[in-house]
N, CA, C and O atoms as a Tinker XYZ file with bonds, in Angstrom:
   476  protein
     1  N     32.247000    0.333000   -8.615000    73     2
     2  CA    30.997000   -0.404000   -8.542000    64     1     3
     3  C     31.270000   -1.793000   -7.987000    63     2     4     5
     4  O     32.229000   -2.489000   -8.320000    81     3
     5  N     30.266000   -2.149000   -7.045000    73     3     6
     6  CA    30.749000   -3.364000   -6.742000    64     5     7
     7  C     30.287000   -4.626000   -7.605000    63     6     8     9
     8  O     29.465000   -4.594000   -8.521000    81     7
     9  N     31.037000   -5.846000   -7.089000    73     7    10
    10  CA    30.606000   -7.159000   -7.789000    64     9    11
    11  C     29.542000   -7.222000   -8.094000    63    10    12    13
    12  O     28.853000   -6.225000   -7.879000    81    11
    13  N     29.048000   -8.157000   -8.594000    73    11    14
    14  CA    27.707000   -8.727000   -8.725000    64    13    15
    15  C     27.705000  -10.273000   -8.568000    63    14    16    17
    16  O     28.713000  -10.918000   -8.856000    81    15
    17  N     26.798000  -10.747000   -8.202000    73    15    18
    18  CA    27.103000  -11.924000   -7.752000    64    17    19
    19  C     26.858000  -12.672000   -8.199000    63    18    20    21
    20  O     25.784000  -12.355000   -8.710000    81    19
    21  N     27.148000  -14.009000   -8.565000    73    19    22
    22  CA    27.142000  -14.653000   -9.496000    64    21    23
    23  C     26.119000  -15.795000   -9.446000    63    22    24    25
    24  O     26.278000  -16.834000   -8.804000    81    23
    25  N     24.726000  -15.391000  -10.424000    73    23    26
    26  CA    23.364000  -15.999000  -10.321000    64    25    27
    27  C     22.973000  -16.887000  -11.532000    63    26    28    29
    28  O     23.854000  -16.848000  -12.390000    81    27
    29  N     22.248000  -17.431000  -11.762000    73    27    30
    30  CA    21.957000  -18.344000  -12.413000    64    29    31
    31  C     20.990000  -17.462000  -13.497000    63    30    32    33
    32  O     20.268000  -16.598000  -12.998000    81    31
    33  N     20.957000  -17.683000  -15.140000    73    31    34
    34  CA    19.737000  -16.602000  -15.581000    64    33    35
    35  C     18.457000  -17.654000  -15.104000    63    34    36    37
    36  O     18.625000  -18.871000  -15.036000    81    35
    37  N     16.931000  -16.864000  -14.734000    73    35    38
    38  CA    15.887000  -16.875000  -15.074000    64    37    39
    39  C     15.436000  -17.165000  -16.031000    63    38    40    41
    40  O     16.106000  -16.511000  -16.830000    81    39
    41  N     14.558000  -17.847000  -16.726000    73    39    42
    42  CA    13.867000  -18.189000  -17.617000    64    41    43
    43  C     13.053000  -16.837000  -18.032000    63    42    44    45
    44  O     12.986000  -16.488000  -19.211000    81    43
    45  N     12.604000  -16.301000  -17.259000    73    43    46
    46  CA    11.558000  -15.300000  -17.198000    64    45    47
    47  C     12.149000  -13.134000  -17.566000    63    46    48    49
    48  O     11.713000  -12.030000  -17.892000    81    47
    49  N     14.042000  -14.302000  -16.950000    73    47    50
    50  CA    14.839000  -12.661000  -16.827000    64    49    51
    51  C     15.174000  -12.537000  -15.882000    63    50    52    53
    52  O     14.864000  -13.270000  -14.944000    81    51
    53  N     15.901000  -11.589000  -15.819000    73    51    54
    54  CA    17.059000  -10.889000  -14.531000    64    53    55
    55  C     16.339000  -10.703000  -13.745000    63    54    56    57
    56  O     16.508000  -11.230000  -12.645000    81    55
    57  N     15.178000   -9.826000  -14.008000    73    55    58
    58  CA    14.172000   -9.416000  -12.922000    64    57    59
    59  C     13.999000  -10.360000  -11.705000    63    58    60    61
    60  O     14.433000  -10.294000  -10.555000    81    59
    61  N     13.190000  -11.293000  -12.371000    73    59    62
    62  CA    12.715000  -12.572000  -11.476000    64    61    63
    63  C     13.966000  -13.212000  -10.849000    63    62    64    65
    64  O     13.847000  -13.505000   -9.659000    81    63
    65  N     14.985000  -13.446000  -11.358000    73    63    66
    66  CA    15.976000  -14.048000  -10.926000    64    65    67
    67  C     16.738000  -13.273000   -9.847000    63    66    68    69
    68  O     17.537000  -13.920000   -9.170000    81    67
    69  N     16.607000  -12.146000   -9.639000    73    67    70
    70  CA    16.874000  -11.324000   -8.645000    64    69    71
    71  C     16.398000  -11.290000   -7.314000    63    70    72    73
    72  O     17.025000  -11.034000   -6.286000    81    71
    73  N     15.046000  -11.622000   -7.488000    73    71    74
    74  CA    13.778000  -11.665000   -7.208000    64    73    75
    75  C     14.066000  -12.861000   -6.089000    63    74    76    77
    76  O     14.287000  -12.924000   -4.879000    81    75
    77  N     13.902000  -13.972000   -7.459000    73    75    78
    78  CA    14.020000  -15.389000   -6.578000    64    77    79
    79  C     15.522000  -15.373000   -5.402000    63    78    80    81
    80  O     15.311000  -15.642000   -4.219000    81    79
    81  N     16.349000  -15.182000   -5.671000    73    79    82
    82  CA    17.803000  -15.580000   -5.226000    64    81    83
    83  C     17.623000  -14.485000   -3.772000    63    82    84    85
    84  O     18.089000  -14.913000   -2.716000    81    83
    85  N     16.986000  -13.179000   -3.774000    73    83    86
    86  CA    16.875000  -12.956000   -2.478000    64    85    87
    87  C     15.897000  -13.045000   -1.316000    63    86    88    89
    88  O     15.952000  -12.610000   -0.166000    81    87
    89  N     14.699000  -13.966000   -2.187000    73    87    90
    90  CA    13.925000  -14.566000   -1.025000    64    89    91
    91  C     13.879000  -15.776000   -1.135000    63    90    92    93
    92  O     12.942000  -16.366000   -0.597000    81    91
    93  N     14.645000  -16.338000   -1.694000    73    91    94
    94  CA    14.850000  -18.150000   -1.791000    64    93    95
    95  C     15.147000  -18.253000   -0.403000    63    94    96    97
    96  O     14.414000  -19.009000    0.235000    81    95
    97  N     16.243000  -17.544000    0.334000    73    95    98
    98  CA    16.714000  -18.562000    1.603000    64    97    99
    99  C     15.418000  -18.303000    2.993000    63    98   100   101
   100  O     15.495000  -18.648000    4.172000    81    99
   101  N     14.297000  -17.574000    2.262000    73    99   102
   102  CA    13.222000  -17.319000    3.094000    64   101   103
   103  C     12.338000  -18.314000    3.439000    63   102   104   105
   104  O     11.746000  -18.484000    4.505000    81   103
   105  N     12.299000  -19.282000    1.900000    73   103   106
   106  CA    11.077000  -19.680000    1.660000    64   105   107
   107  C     11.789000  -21.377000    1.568000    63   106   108   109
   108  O     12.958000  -21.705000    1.366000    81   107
   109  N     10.353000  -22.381000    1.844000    73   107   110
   110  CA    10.864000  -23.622000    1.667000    64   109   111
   111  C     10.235000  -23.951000    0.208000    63   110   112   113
   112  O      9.568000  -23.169000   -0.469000    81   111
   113  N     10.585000  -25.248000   -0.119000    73   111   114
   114  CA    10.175000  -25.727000   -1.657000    64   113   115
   115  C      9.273000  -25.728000   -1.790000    63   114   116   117
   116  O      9.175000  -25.757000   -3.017000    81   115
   117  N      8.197000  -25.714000   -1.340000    73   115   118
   118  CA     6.733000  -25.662000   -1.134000    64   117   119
   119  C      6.481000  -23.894000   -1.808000    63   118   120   121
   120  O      6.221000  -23.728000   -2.999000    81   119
   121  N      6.587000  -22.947000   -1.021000    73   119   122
   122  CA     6.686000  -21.606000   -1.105000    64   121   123
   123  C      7.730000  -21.242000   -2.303000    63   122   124   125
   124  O      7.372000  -20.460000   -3.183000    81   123
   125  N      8.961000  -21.795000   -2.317000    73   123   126
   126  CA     9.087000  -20.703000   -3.901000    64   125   127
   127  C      8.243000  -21.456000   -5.301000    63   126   128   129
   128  O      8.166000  -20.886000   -6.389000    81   127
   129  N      7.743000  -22.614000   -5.066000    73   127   130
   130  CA     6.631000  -22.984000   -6.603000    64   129   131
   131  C      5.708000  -21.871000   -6.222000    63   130   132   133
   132  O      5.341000  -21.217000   -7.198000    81   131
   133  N      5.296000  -21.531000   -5.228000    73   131   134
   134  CA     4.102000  -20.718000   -4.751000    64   133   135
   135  C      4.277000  -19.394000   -5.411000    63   134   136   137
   136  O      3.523000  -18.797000   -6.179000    81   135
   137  N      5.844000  -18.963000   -4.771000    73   135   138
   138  CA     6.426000  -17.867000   -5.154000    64   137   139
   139  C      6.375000  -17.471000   -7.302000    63   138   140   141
   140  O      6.065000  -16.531000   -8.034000    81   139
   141  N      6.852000  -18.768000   -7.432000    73   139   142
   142  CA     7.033000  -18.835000   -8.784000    64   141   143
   143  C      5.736000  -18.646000   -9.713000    63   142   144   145
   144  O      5.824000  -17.970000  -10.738000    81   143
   145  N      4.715000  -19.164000   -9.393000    73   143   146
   146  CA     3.002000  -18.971000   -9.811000    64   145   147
   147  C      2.860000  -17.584000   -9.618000    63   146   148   149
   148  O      2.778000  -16.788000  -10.554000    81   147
   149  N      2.824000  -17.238000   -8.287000    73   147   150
   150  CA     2.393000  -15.530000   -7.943000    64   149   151
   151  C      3.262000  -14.821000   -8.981000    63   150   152   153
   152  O      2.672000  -13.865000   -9.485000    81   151
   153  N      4.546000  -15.029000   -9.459000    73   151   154
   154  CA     5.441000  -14.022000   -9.877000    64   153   155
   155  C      4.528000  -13.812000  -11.578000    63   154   156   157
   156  O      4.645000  -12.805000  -12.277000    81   155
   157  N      3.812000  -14.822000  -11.871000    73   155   158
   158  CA     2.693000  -14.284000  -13.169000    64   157   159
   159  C      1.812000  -13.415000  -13.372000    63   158   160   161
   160  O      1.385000  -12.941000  -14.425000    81   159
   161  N      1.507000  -13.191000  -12.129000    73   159   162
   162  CA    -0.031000  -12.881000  -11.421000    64   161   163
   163  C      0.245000  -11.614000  -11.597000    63   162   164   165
   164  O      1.072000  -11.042000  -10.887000    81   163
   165  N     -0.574000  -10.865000  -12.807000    73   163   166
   166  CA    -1.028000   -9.410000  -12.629000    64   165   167
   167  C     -2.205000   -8.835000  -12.466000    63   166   168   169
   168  O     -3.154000   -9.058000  -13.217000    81   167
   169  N     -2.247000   -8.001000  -11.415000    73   167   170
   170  CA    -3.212000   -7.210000  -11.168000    64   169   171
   171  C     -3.529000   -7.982000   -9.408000    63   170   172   173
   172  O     -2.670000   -8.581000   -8.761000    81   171
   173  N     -4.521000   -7.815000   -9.103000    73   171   174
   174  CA    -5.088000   -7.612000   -7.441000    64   173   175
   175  C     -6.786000   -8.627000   -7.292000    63   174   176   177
   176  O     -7.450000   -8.860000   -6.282000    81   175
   177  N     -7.084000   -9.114000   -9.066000    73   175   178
   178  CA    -8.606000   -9.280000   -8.802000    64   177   179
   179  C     -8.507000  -10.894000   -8.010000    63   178   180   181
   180  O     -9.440000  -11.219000   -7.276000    81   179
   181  N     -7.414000  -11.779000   -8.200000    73   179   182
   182  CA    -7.825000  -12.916000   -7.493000    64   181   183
   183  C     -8.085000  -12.906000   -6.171000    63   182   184   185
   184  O     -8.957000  -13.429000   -5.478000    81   183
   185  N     -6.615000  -11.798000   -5.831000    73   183   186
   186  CA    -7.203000  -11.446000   -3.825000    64   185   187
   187  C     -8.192000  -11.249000   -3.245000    63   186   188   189
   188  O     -8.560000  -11.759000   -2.187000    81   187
   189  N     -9.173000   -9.800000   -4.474000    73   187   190
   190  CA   -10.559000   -9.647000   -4.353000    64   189   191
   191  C    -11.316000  -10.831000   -4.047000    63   190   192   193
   192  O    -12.039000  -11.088000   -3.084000    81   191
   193  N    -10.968000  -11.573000   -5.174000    73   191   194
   194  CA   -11.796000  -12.843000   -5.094000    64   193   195
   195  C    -11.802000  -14.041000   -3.587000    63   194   196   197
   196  O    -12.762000  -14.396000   -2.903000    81   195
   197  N    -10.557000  -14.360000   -3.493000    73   195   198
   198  CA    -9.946000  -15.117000   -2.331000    64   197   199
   199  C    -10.360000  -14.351000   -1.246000    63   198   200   201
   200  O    -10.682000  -15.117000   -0.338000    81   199
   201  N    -10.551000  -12.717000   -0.804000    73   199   202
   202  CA   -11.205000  -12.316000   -0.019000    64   201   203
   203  C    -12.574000  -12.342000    0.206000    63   202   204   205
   204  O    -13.146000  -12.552000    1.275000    81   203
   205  N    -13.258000  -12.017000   -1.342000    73   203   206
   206  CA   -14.825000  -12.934000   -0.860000    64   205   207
   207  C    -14.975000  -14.357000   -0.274000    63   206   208   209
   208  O    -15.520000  -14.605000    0.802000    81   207
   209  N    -14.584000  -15.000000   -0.873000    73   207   210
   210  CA   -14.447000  -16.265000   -0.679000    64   209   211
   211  C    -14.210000  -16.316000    0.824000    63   210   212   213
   212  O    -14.965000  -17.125000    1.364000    81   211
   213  N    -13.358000  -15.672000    1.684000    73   211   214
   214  CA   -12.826000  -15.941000    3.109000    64   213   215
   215  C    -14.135000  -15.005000    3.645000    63   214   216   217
   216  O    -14.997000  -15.620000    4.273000    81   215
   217  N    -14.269000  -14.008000    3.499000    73   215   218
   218  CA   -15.922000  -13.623000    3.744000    64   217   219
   219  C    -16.654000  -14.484000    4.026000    63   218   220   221
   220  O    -16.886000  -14.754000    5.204000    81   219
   221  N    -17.078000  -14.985000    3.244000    73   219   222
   222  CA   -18.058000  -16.383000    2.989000    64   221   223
   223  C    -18.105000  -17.419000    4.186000    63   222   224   225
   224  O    -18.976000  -17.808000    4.963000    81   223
   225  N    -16.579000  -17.719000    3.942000    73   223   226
   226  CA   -16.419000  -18.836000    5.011000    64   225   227
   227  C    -16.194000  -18.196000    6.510000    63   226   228   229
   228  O    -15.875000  -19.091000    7.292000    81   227
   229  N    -16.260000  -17.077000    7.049000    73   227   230
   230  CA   -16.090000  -16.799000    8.036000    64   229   231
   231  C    -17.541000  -16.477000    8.411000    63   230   232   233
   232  O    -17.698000  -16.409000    9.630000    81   231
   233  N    -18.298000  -16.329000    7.906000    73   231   234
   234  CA   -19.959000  -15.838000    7.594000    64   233   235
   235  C    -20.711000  -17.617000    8.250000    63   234   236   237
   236  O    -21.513000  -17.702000    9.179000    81   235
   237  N    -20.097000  -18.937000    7.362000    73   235   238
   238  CA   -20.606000  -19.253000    7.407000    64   237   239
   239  C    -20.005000  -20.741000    8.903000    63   238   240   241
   240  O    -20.553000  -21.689000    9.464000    81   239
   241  N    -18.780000  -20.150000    8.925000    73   239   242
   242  CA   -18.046000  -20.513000   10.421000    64   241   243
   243  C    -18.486000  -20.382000   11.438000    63   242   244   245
   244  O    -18.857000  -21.168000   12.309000    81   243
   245  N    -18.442000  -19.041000   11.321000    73   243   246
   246  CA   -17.850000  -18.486000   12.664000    64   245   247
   247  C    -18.460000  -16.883000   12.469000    63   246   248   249
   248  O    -17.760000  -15.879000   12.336000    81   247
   249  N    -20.168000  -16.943000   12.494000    73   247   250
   250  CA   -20.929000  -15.845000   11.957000    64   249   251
   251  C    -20.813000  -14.754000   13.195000    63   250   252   253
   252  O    -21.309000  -13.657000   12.941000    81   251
   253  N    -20.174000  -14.930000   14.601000    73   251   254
   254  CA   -20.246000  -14.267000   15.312000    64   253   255
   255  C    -18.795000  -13.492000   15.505000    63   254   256   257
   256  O    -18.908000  -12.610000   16.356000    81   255
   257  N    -17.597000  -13.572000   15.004000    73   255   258
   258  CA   -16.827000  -13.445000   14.946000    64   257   259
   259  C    -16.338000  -11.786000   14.243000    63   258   260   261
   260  O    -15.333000  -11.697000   13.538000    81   259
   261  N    -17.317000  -10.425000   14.606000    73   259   262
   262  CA   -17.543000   -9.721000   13.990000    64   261   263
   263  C    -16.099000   -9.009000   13.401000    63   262   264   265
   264  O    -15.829000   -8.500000   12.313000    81   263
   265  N    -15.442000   -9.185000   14.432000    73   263   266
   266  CA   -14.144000   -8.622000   14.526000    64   265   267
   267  C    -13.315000   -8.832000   13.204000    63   266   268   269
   268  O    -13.028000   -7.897000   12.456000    81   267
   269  N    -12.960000  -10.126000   12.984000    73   267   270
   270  CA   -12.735000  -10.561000   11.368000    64   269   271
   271  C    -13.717000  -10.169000   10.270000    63   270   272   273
   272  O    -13.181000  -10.128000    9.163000    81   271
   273  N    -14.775000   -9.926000   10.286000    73   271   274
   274  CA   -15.592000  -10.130000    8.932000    64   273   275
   275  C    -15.330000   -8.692000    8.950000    63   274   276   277
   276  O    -15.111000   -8.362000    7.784000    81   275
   277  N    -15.248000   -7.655000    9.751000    73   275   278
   278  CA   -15.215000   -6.480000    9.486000    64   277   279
   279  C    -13.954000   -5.799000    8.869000    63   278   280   281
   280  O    -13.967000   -4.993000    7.938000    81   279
   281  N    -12.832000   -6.276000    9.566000    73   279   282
   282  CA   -11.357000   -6.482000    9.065000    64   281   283
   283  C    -10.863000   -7.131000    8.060000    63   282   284   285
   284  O     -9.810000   -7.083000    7.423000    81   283
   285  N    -12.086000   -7.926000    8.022000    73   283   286
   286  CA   -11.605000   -8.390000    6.101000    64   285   287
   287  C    -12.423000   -7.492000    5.240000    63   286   288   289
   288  O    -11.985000   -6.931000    4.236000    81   287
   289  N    -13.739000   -7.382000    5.730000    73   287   290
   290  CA   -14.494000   -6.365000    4.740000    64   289   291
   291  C    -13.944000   -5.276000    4.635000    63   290   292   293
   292  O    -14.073000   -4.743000    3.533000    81   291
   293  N    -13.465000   -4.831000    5.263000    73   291   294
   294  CA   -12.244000   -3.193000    5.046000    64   293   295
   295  C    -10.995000   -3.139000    4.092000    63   294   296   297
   296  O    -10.561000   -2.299000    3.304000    81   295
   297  N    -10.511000   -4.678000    4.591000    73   295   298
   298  CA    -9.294000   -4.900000    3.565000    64   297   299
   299  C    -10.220000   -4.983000    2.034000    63   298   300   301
   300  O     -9.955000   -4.083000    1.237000    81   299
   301  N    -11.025000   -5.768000    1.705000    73   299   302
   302  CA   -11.850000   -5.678000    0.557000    64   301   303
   303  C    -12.188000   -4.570000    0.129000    63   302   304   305
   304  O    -12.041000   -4.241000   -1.048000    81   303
   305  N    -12.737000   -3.768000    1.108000    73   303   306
   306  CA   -13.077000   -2.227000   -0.250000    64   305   307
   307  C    -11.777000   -1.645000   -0.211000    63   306   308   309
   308  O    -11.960000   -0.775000   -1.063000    81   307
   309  N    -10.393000   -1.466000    0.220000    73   307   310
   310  CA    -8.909000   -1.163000   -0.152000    64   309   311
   311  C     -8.801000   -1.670000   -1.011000    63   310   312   313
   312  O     -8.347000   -0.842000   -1.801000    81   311
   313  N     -8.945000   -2.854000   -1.641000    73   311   314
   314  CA    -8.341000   -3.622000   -2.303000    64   313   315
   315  C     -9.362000   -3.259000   -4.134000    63   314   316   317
   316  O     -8.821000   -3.239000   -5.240000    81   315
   317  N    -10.530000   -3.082000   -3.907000    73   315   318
   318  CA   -11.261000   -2.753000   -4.703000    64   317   319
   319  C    -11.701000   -1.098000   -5.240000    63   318   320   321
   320  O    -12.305000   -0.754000   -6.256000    81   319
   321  N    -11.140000   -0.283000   -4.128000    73   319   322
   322  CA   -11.038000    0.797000   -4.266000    64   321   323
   323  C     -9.502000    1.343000   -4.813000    63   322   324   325
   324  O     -9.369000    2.564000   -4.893000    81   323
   325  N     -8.322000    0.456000   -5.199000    73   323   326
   326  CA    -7.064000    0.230000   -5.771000    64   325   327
   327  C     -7.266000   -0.246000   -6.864000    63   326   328   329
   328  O     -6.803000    0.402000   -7.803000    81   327
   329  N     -8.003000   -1.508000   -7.184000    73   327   330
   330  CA    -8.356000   -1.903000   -8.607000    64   329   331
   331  C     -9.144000   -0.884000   -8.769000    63   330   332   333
   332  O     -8.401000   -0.139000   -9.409000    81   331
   333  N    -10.298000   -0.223000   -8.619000    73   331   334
   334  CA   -10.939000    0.478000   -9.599000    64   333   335
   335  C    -10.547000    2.268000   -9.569000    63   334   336   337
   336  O    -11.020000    3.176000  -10.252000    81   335
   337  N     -9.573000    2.292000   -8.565000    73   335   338
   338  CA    -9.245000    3.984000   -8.168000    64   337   339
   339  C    -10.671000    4.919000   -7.863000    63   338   340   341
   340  O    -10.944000    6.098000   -8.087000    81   339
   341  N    -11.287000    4.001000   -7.358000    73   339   342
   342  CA   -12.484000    5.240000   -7.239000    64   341   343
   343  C    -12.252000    6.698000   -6.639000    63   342   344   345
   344  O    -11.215000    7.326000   -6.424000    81   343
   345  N    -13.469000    6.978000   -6.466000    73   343   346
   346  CA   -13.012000    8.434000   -5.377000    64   345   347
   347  C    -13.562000    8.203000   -3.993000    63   346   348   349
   348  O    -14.108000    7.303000   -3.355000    81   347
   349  N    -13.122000    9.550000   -3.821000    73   347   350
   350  CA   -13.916000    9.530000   -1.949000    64   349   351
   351  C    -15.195000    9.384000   -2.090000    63   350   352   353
   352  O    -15.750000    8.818000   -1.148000    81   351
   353  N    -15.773000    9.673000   -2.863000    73   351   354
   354  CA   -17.502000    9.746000   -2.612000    64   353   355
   355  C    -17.795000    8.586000   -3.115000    63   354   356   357
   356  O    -18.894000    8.192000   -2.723000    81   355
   357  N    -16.994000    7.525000   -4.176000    73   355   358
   358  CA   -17.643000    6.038000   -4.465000    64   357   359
   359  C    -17.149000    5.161000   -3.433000    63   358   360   361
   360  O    -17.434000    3.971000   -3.304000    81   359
   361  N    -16.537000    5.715000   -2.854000    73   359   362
   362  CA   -15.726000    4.754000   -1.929000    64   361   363
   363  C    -16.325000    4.654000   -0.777000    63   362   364   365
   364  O    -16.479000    3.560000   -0.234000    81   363
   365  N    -16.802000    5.951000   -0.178000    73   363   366
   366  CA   -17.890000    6.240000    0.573000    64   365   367
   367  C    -19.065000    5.461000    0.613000    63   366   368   369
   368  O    -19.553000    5.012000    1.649000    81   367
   369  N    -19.644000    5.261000   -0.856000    73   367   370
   370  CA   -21.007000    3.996000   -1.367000    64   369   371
   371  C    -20.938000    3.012000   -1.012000    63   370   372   373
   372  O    -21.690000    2.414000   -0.243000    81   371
   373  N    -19.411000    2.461000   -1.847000    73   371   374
   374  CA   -19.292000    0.931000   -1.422000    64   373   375
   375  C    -19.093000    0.737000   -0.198000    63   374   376   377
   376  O    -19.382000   -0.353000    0.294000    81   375
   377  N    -18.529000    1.807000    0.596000    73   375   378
   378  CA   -18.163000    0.978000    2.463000    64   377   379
   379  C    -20.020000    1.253000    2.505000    63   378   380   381
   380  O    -20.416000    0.116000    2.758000    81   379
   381  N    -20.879000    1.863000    2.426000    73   379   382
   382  CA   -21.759000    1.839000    3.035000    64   381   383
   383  C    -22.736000    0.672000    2.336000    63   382   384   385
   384  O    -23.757000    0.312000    2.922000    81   383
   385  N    -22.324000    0.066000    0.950000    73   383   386
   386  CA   -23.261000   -0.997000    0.355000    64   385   387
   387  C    -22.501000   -2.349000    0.649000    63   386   388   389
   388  O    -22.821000   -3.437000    0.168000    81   387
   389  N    -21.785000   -2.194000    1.234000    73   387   390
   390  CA   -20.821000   -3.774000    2.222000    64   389   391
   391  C    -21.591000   -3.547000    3.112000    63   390   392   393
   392  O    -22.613000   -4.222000    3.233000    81   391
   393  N    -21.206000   -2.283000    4.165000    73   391   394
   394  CA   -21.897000   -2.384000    5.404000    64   393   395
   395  C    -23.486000   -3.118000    5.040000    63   394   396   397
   396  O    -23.741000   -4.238000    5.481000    81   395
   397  N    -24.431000   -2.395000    4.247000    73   395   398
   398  CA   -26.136000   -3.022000    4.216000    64   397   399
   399  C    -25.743000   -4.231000    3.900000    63   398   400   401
   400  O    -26.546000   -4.980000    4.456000    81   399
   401  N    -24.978000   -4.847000    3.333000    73   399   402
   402  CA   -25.059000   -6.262000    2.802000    64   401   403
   403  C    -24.986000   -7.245000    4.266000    63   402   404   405
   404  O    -25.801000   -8.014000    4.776000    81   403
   405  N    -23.751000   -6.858000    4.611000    73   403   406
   406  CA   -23.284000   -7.441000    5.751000    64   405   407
   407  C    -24.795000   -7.529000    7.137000    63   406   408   409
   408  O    -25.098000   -8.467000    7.875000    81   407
   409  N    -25.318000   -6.373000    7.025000    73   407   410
   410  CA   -26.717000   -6.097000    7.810000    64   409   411
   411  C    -27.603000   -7.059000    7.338000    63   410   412   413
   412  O    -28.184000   -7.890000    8.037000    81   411
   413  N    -27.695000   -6.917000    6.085000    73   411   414
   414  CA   -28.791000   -7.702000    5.196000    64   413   415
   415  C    -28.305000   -9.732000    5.434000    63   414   416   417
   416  O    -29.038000  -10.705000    5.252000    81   415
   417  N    -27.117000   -9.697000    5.797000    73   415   418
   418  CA   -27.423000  -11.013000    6.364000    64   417   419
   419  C    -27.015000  -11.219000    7.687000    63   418   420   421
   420  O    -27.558000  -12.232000    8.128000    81   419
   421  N    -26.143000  -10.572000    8.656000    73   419   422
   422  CA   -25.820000  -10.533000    9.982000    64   421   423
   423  C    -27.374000  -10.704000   10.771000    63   422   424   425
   424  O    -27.577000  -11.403000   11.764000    81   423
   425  N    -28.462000   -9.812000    9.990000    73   423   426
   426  CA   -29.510000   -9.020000   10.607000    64   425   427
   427  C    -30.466000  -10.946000   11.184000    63   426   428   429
   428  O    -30.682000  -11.422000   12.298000    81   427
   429  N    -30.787000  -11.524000    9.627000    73   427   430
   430  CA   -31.333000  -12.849000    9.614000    64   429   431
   431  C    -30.862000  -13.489000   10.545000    63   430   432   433
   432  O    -31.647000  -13.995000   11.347000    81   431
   433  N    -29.386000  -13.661000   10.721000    73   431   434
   434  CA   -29.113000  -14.660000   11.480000    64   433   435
   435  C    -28.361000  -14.284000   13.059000    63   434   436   437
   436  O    -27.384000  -14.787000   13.615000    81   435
   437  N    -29.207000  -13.282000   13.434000    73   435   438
   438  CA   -29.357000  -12.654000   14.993000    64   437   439
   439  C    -27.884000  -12.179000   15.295000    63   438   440   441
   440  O    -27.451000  -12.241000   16.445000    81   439
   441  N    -27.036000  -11.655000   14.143000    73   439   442
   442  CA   -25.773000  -10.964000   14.762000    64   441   443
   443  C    -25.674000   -9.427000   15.082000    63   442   444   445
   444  O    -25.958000   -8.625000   14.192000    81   443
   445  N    -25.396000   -9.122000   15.954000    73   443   446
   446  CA   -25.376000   -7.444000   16.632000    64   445   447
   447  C    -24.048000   -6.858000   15.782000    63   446   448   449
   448  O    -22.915000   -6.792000   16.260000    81   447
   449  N    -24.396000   -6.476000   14.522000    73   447   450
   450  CA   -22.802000   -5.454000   13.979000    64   449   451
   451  C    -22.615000   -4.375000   13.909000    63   450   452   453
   452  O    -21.603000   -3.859000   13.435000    81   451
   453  N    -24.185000   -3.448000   14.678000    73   451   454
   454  CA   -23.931000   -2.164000   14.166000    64   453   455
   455  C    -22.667000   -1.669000   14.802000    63   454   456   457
   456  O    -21.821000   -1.127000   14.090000    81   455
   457  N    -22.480000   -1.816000   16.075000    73   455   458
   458  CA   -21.433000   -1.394000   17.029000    64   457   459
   459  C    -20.280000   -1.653000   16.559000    63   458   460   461
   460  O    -19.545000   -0.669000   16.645000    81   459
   461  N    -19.772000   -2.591000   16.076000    73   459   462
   462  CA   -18.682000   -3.004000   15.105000    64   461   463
   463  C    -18.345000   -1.981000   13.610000    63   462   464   465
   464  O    -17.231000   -1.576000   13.275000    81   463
   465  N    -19.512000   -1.760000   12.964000    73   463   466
   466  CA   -19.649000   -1.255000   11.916000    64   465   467
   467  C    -18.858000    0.172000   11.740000    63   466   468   469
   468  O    -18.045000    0.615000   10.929000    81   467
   469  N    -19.887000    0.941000   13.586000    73   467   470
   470  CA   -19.339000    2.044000   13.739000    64   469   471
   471  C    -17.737000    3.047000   14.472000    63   470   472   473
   472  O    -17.382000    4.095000   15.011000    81   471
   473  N    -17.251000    1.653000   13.921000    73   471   474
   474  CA   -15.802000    1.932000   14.865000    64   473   475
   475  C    -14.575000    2.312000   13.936000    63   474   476
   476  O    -13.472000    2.543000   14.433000    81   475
């Protein structure tokens, strides 16, 4: 068996300390506190969240920009269809109750998405 190399313990455990020591020389000091916060973080709902949120602001940017809002709205029902494990047929709902939403305000403010929608 080979060596092991000789690491500092973790506060948190071996795990993390494993963790840290092989993407430390990735990241600058800025990014492993970053690293170090995320390494708490269970589950997927803040992304959800941080993805509405970038929704929002791309909606309220850069409302013509269909290409992104659609590519994030896709990553969003993945991401929500993983937190909640739905099935094919709820999953089916929600892409189609994003899509009306997205209509329901694209429509007001004169954006063309069906063509986008259907790709």
């Amino acid at each position: 068996m080979p060596a092991k190399a000789n690491r500092k313990s973790a506060s948190k455990g071996s795990q993390r300390a494993g963790k840290q020591g092989f993407y430390s020389r990735a990241l600058d000091e800025a990014e492993k506190l970053d690293f170090e916060l995320a390494s708490g973080v269970n589950g997927i709902d803040d992304e959800i969240a941080l993805l509405r949120v970038k929704i929002k602001s791309i909606l309220g940017d850069d409302p013509n920009n269909i290409k992104d809002i659609v590519r994030v709205t896709n990553t969003l029902e993945r991401l929500i269809r993983t937190r909640y494990k739905i099935t094919r047929e709820q999953r089916k709902g929600l892409k189609e109750a994003i899509g009306n939403v997205l209509r329901d305000i694209a429509v007001p403010l004169g954006i063309g998405i069906g063509a986008a929608l259907d790709k």
